[in-house]
MOPAC internal coordinates of N, CA, C and O (Angstrom, degrees):
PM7 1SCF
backbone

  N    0.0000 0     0.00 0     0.00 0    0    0    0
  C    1.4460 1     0.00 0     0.00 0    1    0    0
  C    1.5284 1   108.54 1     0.00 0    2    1    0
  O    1.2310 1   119.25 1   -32.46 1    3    2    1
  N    1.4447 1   119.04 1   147.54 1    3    2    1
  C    1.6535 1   125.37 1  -171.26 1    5    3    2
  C    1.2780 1    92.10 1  -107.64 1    6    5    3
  O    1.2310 1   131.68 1   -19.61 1    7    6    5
  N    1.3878 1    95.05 1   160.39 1    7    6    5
  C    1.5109 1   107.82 1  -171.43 1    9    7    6
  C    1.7635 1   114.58 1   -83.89 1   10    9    7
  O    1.2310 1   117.53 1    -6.52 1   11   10    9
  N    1.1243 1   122.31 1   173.48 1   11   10    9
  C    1.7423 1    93.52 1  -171.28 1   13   11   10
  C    1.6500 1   100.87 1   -97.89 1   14   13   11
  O    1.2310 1   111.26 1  -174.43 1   15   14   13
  N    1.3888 1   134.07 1     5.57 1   15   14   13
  C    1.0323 1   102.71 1   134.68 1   17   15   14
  C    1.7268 1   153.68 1   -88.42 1   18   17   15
  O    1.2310 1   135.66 1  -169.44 1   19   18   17
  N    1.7295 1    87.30 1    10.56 1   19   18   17
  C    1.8500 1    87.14 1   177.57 1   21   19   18
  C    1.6350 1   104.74 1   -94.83 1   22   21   19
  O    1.2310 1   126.93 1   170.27 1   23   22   21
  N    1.8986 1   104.27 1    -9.73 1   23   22   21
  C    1.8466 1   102.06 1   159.71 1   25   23   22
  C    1.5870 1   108.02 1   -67.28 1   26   25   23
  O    1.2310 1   115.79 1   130.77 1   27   26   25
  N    1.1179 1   125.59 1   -49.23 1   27   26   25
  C    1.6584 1   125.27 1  -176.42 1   29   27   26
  C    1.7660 1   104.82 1   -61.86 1   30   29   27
  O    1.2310 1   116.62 1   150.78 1   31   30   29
  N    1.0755 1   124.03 1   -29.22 1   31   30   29
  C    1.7647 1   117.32 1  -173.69 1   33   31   30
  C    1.3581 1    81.29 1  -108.79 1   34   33   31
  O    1.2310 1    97.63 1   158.99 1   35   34   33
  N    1.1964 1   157.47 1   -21.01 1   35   34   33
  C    1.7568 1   128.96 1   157.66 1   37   35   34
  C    1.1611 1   133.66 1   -78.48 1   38   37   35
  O    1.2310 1   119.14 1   161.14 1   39   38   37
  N    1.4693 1   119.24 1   -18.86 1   39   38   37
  C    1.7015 1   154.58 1   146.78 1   41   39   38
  C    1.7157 1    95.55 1   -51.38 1   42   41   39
  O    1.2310 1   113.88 1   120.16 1   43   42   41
  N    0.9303 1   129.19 1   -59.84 1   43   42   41
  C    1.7020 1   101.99 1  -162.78 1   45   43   42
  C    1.5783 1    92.63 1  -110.00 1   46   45   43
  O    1.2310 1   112.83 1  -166.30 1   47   46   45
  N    1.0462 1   131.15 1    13.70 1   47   46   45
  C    1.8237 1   128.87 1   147.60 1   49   47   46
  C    1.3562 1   120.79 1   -55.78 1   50   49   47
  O    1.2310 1   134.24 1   112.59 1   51   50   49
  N    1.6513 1    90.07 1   -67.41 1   51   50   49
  C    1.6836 1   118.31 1   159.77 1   53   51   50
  C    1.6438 1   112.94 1   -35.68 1   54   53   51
  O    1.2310 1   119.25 1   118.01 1   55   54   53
  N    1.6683 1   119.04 1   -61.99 1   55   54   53
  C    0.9963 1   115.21 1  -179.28 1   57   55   54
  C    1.7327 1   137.36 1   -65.40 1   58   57   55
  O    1.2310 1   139.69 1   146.13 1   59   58   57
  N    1.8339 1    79.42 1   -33.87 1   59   58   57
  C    1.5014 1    82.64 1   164.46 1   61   59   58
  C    1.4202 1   139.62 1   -91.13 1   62   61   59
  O    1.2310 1   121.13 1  -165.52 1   63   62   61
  N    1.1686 1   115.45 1    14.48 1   63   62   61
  C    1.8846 1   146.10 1  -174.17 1   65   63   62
  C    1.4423 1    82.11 1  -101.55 1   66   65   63
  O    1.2310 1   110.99 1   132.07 1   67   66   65
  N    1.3013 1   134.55 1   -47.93 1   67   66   65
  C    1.5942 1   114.59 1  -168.06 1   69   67   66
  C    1.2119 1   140.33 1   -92.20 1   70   69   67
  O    1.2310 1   138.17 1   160.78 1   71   70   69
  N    1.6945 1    82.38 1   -19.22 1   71   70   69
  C    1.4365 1   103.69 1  -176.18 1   73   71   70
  C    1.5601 1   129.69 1  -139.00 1   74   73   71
  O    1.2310 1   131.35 1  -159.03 1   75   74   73
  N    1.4308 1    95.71 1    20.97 1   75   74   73
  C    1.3859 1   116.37 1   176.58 1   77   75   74
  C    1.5091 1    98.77 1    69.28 1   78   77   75
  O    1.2310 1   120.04 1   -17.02 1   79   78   77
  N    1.4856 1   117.52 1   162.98 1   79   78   77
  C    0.8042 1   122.53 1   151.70 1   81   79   78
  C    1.5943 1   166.16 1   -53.94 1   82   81   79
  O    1.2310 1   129.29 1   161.36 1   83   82   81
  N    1.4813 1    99.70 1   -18.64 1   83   82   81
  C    1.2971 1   137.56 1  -174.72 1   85   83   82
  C    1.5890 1    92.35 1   -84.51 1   86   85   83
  O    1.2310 1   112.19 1   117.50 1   87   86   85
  N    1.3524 1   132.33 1   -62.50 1   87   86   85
  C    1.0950 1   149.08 1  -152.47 1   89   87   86
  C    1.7852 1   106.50 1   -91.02 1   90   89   87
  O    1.2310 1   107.72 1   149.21 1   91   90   89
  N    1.0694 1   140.52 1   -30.79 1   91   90   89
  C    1.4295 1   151.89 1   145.22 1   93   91   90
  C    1.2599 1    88.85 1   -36.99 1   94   93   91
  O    1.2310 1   119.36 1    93.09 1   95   94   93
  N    1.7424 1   118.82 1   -86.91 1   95   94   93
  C    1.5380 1   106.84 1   177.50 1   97   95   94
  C    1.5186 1   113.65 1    -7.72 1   98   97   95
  O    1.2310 1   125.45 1    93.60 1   99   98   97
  N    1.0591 1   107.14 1   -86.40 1   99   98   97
  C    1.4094 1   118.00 1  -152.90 1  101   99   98
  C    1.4488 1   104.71 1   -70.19 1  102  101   99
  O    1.2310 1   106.48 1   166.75 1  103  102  101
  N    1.3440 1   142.74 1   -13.25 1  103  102  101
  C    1.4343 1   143.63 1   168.94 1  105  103  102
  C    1.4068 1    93.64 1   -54.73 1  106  105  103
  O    1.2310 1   127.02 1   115.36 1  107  106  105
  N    1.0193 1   104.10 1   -64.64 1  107  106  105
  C    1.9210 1   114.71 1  -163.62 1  109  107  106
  C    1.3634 1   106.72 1   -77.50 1  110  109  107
  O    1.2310 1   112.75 1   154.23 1  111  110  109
  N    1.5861 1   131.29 1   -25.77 1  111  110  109
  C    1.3205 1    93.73 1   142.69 1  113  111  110
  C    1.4508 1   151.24 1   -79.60 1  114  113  111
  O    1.2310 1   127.73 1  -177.47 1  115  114  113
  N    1.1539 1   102.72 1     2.53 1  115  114  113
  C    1.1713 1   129.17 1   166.12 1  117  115  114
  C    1.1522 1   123.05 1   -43.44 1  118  117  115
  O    1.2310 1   129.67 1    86.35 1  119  118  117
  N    1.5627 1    98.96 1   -93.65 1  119  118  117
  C    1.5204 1   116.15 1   161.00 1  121  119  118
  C    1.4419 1   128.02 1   -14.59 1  122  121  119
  O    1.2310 1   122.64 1   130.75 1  123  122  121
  N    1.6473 1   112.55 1   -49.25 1  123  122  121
  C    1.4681 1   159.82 1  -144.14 1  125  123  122
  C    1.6161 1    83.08 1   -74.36 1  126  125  123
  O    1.2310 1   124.37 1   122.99 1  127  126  125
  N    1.4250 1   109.22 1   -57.01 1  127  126  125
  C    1.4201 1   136.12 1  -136.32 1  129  127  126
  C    1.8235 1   110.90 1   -70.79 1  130  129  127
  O    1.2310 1   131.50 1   123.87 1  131  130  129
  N    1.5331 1    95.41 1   -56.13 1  131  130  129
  C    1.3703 1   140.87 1   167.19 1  133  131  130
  C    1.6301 1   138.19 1   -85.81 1  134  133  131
  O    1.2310 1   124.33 1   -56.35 1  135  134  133
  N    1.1506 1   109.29 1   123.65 1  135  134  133
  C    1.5260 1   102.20 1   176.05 1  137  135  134
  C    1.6335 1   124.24 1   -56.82 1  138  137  135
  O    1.2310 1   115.55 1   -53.43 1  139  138  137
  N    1.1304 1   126.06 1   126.57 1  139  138  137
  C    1.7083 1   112.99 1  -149.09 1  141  139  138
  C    1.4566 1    89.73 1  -146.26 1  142  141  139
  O    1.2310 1   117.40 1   -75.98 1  143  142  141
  N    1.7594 1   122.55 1   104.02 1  143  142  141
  C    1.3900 1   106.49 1   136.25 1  145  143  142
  C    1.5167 1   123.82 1  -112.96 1  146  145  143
  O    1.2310 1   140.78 1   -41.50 1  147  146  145
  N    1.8325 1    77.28 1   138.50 1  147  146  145
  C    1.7175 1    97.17 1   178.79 1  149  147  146
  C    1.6160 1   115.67 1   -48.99 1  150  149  147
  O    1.2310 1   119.12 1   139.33 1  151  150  149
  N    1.1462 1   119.28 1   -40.67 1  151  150  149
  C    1.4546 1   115.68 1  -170.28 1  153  151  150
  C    1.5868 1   107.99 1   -60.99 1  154  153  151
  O    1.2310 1   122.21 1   112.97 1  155  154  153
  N    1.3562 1   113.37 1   -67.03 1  155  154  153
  C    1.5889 1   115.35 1   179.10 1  157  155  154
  C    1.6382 1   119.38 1   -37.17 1  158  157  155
  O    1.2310 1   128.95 1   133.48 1  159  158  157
  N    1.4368 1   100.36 1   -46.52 1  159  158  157
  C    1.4031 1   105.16 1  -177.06 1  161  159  158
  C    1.4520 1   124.01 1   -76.75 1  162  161  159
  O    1.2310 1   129.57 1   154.32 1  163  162  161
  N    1.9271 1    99.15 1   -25.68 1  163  162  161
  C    1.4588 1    92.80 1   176.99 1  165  163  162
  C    1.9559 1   120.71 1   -73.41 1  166  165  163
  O    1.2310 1   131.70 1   156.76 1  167  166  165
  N    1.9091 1    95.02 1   -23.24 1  167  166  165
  C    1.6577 1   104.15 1   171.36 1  169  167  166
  C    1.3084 1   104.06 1   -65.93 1  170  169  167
  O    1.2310 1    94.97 1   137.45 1  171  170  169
  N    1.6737 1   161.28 1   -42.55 1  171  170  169
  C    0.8261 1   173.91 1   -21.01 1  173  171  170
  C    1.1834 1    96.12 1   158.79 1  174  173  171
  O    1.2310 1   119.89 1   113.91 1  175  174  173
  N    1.5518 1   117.81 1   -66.09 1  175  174  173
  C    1.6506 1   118.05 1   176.29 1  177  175  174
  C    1.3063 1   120.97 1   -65.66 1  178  177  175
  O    1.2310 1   114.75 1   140.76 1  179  178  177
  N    1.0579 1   127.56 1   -39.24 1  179  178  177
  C    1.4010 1   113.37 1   174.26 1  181  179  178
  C    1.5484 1   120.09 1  -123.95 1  182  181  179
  O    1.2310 1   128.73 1  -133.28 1  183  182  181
  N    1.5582 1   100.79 1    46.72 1  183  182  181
  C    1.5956 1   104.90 1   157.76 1  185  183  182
  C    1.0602 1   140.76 1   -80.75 1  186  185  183
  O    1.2310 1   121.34 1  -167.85 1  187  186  185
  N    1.3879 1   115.04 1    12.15 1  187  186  185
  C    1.6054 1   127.32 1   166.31 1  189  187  186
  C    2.0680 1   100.93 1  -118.73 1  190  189  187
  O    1.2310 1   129.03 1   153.81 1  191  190  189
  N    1.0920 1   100.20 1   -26.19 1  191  190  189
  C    1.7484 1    92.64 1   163.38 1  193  191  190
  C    1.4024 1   122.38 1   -54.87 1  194  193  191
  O    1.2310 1   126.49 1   -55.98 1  195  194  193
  N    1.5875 1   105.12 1   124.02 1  195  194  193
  C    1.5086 1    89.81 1  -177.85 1  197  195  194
  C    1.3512 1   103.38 1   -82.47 1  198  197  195
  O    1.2310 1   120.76 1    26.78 1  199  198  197
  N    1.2234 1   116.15 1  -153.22 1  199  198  197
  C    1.6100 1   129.95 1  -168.48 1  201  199  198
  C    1.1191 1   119.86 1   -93.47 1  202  201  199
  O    1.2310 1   125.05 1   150.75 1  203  202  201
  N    1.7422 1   107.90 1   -29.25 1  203  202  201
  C    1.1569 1   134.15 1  -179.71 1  205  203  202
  C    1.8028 1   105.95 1   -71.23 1  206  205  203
  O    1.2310 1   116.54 1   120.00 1  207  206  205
  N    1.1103 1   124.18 1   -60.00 1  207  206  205
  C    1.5645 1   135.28 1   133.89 1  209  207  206
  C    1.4450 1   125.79 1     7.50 1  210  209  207
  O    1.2310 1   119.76 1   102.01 1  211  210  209
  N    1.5510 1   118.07 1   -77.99 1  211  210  209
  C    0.8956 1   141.76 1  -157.09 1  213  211  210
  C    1.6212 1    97.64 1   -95.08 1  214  213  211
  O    1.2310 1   114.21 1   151.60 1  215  214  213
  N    1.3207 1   128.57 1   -28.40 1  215  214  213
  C    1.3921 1   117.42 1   173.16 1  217  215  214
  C    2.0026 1   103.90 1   -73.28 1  218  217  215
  O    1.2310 1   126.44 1   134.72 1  219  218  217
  N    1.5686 1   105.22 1   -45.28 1  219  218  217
  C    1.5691 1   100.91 1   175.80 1  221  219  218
  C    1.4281 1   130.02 1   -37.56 1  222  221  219
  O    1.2310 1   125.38 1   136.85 1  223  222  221
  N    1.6588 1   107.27 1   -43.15 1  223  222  221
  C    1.2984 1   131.09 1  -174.44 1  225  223  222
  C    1.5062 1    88.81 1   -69.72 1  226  225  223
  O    1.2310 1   117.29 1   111.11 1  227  226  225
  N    1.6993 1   122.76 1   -68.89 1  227  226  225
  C    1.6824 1   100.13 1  -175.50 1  229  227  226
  C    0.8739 1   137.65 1   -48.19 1  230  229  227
  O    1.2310 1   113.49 1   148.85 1  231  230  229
  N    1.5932 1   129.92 1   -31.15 1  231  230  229
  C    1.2048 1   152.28 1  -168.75 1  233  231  230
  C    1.6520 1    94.08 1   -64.65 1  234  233  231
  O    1.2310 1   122.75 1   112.77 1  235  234  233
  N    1.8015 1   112.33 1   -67.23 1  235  234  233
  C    1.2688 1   125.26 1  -172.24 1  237  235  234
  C    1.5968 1   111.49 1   -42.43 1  238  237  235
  O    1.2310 1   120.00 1   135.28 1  239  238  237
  N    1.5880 1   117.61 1   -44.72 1  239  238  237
  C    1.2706 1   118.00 1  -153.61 1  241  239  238
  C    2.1904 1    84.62 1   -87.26 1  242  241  239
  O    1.2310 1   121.59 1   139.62 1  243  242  241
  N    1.1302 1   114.56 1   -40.38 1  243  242  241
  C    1.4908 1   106.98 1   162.75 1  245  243  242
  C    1.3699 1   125.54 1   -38.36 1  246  245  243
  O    1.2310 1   123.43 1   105.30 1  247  246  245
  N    0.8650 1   111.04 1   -74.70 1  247  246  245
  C    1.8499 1   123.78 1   160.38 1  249  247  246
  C    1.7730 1   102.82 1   -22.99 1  250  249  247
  O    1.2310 1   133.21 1   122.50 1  251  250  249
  N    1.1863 1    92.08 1   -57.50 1  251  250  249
  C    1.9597 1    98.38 1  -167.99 1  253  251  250
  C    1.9823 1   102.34 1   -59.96 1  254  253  251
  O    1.2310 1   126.50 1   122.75 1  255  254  253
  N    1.4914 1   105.10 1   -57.25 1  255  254  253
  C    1.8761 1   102.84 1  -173.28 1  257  255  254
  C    1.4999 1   103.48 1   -88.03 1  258  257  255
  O    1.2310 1   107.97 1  -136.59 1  259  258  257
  N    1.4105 1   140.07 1    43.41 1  259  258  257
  C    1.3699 1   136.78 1   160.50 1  261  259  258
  C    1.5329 1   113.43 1  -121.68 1  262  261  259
  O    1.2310 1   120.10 1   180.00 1  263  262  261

């Protein structure tokens, strides 16, 4: 298990590799801004994805960091 600050400096690595820097900014203030749970929203996003779907996409993004 990582400590929760190497989740906070791998969280905005992550964020800023994807989304530039400018835009990380503004994710997290975002978030910051607003009451936000991750869980609801993450069921929310892919409740019409099937499973079948959502394993491709893991697989894909696997393929991509190996």
């Amino acid at each position: 298990m990582i400590t929760d600050t190497e989740i906070k400096v791998q969280g905005v690595q992550i964020l800023a590799t994807h989304l530039g820097n400018v835009e990380m900014e503004r994710f997290i203030a975002l978030i910051q801004r607003e009451p936000f749970d991750y869980t609801k929203w993450h069921q929310k996003l892919d409740e019409e994805v099937s499973i079948k779907e959502i394993s491709r996409r893991a697989m894909s993004l696997r393929n991509i960091n190996t």
